[in-house]
N, CA and C of each residue as an Amber inpcrd file, in Angstrom:
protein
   540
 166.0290000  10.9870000  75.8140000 166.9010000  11.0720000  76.9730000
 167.2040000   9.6590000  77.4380000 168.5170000   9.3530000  77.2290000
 168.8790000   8.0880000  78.2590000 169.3590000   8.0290000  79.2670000
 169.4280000   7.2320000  80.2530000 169.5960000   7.5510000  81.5170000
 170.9890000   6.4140000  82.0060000 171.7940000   7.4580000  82.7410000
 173.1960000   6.8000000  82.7110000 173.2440000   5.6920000  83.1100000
 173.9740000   4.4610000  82.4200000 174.0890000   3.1260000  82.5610000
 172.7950000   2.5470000  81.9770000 171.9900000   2.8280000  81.3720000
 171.0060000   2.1610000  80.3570000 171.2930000   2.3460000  78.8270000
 170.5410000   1.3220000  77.9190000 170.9110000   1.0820000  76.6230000
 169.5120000   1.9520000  76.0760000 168.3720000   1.7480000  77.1810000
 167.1340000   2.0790000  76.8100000 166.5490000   3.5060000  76.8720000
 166.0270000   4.0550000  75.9650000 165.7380000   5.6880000  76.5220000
 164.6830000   5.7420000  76.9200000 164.5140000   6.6900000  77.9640000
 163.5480000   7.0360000  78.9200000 162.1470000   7.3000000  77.8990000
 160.4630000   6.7280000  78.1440000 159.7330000   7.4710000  77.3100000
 159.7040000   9.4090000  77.4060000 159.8110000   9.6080000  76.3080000
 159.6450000  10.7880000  76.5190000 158.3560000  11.6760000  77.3550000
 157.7390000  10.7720000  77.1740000 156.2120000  11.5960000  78.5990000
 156.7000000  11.7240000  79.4830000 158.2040000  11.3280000  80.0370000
 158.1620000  11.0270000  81.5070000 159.8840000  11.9460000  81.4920000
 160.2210000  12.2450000  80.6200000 161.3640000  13.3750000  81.2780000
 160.9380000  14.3900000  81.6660000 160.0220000  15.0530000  81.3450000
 159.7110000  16.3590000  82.6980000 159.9730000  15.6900000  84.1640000
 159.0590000  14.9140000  84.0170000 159.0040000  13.8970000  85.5790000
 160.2020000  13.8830000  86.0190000 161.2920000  13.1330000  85.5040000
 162.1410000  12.7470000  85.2290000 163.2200000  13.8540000  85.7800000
 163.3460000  14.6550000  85.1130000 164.4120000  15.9520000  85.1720000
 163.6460000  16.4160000  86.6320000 162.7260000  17.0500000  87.2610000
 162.3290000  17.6660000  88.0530000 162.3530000  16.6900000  89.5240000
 162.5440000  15.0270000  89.3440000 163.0590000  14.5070000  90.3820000
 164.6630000  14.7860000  90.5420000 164.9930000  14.3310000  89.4660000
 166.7760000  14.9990000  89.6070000 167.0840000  16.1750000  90.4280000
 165.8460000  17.2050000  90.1730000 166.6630000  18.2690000  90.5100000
 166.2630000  18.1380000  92.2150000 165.7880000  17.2760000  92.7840000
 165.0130000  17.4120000  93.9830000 165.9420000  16.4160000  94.9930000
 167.2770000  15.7210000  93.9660000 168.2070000  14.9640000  94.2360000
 168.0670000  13.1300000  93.8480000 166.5880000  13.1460000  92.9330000
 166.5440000  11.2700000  92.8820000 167.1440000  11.1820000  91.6520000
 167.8440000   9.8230000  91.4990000 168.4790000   9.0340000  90.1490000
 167.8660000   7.9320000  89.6650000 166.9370000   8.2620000  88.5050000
 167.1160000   6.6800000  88.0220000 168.0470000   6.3230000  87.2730000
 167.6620000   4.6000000  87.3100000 168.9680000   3.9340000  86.2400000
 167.5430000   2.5680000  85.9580000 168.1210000   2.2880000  84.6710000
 167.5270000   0.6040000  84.6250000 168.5870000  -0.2360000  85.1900000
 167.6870000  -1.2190000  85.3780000 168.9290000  -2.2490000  85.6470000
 167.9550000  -3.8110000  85.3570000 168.2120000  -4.2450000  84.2460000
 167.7650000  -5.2730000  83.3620000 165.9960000  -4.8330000  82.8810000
 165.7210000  -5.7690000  83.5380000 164.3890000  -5.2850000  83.0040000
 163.3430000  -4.2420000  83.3510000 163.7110000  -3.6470000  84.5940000
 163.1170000  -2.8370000  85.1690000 163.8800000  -1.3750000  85.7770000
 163.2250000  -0.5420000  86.0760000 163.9690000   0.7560000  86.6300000
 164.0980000   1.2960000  88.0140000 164.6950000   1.5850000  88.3530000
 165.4970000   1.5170000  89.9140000 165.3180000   3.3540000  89.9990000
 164.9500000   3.4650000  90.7460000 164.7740000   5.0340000  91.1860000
 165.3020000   5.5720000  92.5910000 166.3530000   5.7300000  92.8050000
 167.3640000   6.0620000  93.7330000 166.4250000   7.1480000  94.6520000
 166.1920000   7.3300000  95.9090000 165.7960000   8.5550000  96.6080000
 167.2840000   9.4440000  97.0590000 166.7830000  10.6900000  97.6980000
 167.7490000  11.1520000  98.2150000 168.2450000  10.7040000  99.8260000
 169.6770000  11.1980000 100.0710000 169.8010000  10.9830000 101.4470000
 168.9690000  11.7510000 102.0490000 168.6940000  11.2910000 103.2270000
 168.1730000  12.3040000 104.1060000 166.5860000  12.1250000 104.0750000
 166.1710000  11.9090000 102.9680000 164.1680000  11.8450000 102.3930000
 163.3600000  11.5940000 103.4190000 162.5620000  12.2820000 103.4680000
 161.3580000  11.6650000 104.8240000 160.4920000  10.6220000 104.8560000
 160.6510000   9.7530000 103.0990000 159.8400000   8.2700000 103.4630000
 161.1160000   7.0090000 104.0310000 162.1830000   7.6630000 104.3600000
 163.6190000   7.0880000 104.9580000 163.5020000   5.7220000 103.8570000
 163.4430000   6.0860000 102.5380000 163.5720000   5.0910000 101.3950000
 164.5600000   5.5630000 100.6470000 165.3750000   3.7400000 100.3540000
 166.5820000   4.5540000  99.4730000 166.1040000   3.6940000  98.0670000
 165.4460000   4.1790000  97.5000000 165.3310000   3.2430000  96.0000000
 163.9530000   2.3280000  95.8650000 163.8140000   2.7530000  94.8030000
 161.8900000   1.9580000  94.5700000 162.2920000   1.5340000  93.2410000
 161.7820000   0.2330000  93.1050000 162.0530000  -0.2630000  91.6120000
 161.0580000  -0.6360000  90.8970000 160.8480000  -0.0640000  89.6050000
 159.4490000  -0.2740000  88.5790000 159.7280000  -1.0820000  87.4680000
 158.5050000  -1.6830000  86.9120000 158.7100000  -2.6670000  85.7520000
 158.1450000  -1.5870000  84.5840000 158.5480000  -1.5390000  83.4150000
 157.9280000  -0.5490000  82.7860000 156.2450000  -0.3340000  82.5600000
 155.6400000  -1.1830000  82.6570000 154.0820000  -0.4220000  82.7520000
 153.5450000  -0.0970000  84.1250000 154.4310000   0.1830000  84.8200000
 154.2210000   1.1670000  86.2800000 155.4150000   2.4370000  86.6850000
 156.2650000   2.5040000  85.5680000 157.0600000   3.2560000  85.9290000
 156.1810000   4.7680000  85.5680000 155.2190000   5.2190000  84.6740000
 154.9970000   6.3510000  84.9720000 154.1070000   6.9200000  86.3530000
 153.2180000   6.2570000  86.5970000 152.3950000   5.8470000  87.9490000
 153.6720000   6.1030000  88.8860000 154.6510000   5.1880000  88.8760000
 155.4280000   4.9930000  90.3500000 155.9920000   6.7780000  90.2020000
 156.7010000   7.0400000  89.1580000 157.7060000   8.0170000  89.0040000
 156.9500000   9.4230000  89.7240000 155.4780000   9.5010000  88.8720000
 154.4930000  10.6380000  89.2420000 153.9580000  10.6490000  90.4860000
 153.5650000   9.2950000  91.6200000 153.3100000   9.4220000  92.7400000
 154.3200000   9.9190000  93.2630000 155.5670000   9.4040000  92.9980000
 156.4960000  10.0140000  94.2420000 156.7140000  11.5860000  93.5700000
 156.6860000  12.0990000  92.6020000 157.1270000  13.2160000  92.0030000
 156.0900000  14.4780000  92.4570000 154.6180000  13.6790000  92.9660000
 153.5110000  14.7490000  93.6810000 153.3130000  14.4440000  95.1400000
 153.9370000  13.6650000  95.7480000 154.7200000  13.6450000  97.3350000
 155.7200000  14.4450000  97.4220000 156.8340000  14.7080000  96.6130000
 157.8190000  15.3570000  97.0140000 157.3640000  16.8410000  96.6610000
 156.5040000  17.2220000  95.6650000 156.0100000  18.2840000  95.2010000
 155.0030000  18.9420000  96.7850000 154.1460000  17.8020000  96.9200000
 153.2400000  17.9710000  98.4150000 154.4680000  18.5250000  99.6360000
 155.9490000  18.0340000  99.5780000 156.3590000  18.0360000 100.8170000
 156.6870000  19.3720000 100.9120000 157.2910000  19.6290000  99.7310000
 157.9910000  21.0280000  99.4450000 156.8350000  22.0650000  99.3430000
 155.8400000  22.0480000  99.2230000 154.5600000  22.7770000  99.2910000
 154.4150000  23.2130000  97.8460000 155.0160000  22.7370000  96.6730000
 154.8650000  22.8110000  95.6750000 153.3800000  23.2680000  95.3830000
 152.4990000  21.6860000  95.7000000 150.5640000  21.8580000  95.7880000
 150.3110000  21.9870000  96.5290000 148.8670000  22.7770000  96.4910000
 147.9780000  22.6900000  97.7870000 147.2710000  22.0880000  97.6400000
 146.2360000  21.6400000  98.3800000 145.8160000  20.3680000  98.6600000
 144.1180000  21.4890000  98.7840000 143.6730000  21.8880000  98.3850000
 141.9470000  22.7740000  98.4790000 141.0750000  21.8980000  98.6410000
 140.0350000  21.5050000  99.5840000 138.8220000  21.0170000  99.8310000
 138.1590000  22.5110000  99.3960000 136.9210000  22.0030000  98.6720000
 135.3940000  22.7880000  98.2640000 134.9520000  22.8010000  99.9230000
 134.8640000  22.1490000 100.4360000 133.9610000  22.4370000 102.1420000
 134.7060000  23.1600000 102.8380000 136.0200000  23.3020000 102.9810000
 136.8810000  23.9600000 103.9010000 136.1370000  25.1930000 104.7710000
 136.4660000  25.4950000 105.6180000 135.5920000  25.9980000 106.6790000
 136.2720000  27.8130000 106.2950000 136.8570000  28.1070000 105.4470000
 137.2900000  29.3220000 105.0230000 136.4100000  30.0510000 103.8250000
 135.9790000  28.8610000 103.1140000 135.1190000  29.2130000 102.0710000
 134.1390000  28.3340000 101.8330000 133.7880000  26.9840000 102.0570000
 132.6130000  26.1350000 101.9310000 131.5400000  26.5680000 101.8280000
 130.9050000  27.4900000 102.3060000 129.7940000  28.2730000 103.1860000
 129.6990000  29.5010000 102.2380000 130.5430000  29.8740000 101.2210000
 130.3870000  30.9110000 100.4300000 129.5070000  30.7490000  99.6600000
 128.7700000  31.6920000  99.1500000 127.6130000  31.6560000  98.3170000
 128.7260000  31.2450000  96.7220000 128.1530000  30.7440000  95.6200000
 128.9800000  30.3490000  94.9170000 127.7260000  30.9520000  94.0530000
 127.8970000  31.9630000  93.6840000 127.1730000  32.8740000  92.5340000
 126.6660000  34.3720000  92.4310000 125.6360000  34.8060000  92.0510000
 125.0630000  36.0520000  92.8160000 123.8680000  36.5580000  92.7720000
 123.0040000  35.1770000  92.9690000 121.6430000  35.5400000  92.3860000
 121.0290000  34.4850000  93.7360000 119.5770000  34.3600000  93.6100000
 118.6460000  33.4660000  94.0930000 119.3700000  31.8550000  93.5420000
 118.5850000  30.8190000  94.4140000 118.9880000  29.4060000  93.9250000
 120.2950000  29.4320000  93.4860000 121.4830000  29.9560000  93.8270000
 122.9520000  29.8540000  94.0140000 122.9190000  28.7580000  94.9520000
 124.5370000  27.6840000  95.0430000 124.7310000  27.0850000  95.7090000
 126.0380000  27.9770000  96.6160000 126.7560000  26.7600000  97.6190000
 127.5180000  27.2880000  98.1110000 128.8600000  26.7070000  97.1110000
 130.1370000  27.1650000  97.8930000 131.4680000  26.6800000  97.3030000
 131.2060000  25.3200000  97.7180000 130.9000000  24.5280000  99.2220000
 130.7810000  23.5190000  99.2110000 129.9470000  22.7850000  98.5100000
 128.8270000  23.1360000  98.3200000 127.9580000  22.2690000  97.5500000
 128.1050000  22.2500000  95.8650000 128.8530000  23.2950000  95.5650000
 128.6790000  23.4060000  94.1560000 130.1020000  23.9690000  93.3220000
 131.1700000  23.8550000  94.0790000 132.2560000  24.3430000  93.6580000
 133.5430000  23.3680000  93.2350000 133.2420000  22.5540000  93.1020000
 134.3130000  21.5470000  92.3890000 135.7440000  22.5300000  91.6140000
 134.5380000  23.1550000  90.4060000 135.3920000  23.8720000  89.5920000
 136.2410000  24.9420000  89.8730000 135.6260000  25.8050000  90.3490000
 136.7860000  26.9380000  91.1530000 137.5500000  26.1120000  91.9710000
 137.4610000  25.1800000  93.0250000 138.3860000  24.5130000  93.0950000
 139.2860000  23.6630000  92.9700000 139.1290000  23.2620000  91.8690000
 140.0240000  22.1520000  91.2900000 141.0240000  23.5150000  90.6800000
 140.0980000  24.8910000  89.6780000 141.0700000  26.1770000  88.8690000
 142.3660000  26.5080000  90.5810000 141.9110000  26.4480000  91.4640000
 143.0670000  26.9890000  92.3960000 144.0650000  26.1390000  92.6520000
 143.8690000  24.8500000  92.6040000 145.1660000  23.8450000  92.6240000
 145.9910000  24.1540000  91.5960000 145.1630000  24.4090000  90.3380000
 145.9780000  23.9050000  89.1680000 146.5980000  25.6940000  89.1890000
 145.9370000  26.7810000  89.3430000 146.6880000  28.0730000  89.7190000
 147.9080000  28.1640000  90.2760000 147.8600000  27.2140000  91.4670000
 148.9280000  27.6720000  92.4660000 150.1710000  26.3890000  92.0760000
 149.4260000  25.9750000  91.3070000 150.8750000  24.4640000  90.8420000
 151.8720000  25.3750000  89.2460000 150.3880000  25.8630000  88.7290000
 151.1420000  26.5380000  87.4720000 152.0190000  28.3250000  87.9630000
 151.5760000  28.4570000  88.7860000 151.9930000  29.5970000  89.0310000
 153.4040000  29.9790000  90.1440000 153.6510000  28.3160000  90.9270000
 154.4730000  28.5850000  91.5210000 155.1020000  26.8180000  91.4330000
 155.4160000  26.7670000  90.0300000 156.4440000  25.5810000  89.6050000
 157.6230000  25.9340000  89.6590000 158.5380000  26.8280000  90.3750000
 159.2790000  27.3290000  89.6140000 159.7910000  28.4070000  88.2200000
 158.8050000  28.3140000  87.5510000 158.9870000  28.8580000  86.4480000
 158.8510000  30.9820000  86.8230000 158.2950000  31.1140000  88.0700000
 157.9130000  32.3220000  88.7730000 158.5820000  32.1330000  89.9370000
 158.6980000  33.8720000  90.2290000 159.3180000  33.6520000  91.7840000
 158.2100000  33.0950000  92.3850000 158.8040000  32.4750000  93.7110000
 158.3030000  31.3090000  94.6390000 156.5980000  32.4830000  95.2690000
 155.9530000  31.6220000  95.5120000 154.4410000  32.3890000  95.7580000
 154.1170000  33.2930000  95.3210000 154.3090000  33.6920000  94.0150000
 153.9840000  34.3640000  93.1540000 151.9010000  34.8350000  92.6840000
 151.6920000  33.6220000  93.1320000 149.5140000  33.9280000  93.4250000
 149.4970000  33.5500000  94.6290000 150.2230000  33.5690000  96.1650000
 149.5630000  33.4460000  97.0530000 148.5360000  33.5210000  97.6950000
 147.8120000  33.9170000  97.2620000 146.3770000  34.6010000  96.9680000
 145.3470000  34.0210000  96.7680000 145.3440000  33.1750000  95.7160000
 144.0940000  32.3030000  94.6350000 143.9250000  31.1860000  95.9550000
 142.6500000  31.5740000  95.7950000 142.2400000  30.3300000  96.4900000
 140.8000000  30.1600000  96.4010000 140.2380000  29.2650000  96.6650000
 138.5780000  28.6760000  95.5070000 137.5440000  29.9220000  96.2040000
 138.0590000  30.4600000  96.8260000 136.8570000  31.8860000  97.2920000
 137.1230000  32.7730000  95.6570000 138.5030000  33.0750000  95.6290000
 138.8570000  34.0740000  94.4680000 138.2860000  33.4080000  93.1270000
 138.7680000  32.4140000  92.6860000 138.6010000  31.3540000  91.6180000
 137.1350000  31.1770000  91.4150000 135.9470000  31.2240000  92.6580000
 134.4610000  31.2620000  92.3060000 134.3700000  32.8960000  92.0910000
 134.8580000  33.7870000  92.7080000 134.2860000  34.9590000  92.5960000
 134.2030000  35.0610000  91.0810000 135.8430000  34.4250000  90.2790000
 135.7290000  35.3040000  88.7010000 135.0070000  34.1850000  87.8650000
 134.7730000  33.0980000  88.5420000 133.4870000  32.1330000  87.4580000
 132.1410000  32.7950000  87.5630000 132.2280000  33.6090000  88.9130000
 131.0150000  34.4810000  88.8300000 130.6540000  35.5890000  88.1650000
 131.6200000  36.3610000  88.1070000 131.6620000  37.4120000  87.1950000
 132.2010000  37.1760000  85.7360000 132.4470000  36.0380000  85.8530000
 132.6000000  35.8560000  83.8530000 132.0840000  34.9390000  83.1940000
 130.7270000  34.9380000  83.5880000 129.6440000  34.0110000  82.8850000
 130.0230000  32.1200000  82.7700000 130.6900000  31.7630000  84.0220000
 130.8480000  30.6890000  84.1850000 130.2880000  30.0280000  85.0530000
 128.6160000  30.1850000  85.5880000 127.6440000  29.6010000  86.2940000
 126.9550000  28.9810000  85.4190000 126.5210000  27.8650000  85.7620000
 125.2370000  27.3410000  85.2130000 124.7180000  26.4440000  86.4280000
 123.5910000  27.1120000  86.7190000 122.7670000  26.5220000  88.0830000
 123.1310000  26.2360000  88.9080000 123.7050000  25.4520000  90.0750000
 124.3210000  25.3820000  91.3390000 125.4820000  25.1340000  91.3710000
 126.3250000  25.4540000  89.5010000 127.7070000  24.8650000  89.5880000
 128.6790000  25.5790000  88.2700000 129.4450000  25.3540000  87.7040000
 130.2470000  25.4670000  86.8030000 130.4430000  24.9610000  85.0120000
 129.6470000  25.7710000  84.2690000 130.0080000  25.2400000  83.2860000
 130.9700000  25.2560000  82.5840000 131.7320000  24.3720000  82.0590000
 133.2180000  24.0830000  81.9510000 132.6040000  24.7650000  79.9160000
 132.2190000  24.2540000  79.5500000 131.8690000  24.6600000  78.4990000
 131.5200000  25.9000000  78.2130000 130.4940000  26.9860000  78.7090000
 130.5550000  27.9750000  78.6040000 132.0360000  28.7990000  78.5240000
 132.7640000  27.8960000  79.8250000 133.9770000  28.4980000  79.9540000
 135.4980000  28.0440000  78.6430000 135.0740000  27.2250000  77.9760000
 136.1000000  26.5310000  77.0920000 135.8180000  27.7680000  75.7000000
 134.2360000  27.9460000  75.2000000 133.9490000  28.9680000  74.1740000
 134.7360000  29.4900000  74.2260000 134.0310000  30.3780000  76.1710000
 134.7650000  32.2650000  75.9260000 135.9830000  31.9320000  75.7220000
 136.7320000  31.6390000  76.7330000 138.1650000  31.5550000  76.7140000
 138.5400000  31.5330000  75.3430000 137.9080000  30.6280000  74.5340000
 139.1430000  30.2360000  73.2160000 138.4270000  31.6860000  72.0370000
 137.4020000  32.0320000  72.4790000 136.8490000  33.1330000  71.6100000
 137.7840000  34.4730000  72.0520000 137.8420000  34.7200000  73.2280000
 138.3300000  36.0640000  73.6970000 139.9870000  36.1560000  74.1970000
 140.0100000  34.6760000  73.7280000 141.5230000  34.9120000  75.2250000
 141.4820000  34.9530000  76.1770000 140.3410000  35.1620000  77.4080000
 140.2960000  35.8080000  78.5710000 141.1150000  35.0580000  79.4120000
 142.5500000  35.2320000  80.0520000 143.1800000  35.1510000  80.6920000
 144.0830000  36.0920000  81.9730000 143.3380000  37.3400000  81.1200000
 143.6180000  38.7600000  81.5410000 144.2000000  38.4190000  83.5620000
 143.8660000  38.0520000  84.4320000 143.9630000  37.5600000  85.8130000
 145.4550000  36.9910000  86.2100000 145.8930000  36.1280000  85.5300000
 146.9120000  35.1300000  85.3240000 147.9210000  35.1000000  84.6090000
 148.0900000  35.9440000  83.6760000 148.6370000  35.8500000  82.3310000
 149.3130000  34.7710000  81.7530000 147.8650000  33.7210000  81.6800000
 148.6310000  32.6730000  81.2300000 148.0120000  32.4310000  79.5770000
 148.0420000  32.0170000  79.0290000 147.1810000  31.5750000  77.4540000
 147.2170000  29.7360000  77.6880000 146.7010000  29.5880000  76.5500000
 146.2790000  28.3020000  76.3130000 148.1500000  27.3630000  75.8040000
 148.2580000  28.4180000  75.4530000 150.0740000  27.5930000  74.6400000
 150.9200000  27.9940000  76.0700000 151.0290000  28.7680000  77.1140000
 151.8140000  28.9130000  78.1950000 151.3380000  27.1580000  78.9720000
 150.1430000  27.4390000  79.0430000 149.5270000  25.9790000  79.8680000
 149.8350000  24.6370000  79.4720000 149.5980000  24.7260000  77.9020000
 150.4610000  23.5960000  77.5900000 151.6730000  23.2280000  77.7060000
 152.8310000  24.1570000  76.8680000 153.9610000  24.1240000  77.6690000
 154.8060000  23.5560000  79.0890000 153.7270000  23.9770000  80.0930000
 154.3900000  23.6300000  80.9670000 153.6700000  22.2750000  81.4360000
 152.8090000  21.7370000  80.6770000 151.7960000  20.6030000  81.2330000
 152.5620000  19.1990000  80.3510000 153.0360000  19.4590000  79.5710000
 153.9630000  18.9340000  78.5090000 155.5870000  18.4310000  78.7430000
């Protein structure tokens, strides 16, 4: 992809980026050695244009691309302590921790839920729902504890042994896709 009035084409890691600021109204262009990234009228950092040298243009492009994502409520933003679920038991046995003390993982799975699930690619709040209470409940019930926390490994096996996506209907090639 080249970008109008440049000789140079955009790296390709960075046209998703790229296309999904467009559509939010920003333009880049190069202009000699570096790249000029137009904001929209109207924008709430009241900035018209940020300019990158190429070994900061993916950094610059992606901060502003998960601000404007933040503004639009694209992400949510989940703390493990949050006073809605912190305090949840995060398992279902003796010597369980809580979500705060031990839940990283279910909450980091609900960001990345509610980013993959309502990019666009689905109608708008499509898992309104998921949130690191739900996301620990099914690490609990699908053998994804190990002692006061989350084993990512237990969970990488099953998954790639069983498929288990059954919740989400997402697979491993949907995730890439859109991470790509």
């Amino acid at each position: 992809m080249a970008i109008a009035g440049t000789s140079k084409a955009l790296p390709e890691d960075l046209r998703e980026a790229v296309g999904k600021l467009e559509i939010y109204g920003y333009r880049l262009e190069q202009i000699g050695n570096s790249w000029t990234l137009y904001f929209p009228p109207g924008n709430k950092r009241a900035l018209q244009q940020a300019a990158f040298f190429d070994q900061d243009l993916a950094t610059g492009l992606l901060r502003v691309l998960r601000e404007e994502e933040k503004d639009r409520e694209v992400l949510h933003n989940y703390k493990q302590y949050d006073d809605r679920w912190g305090k949840l038991t995060y398992g279902n046995g003796p010597g369980f921790s809580t979500i705060g003390e031990g839940g990283c993982g279910p909450t980091s799975l609900a960001i990345i839920l509610q980013y993959l699930m309502n990019n666009g690619s689905r109608p708008r709040n499509a898992c309104i729902g998921i949130s690191p209470a739900e996301t620990a409940r099914y690490a609990a019930t699908h053998g994804r504890l190990a002692g006061a926390g989350t084993d990512g490994d237990v969970q990488q096996r099953r998954d790639a042994a069983t498929d288990d996506h059954d919740s989400y209907n997402l697979s491993h090639e949907n995730i890439q896709r859109v991470m790509n």
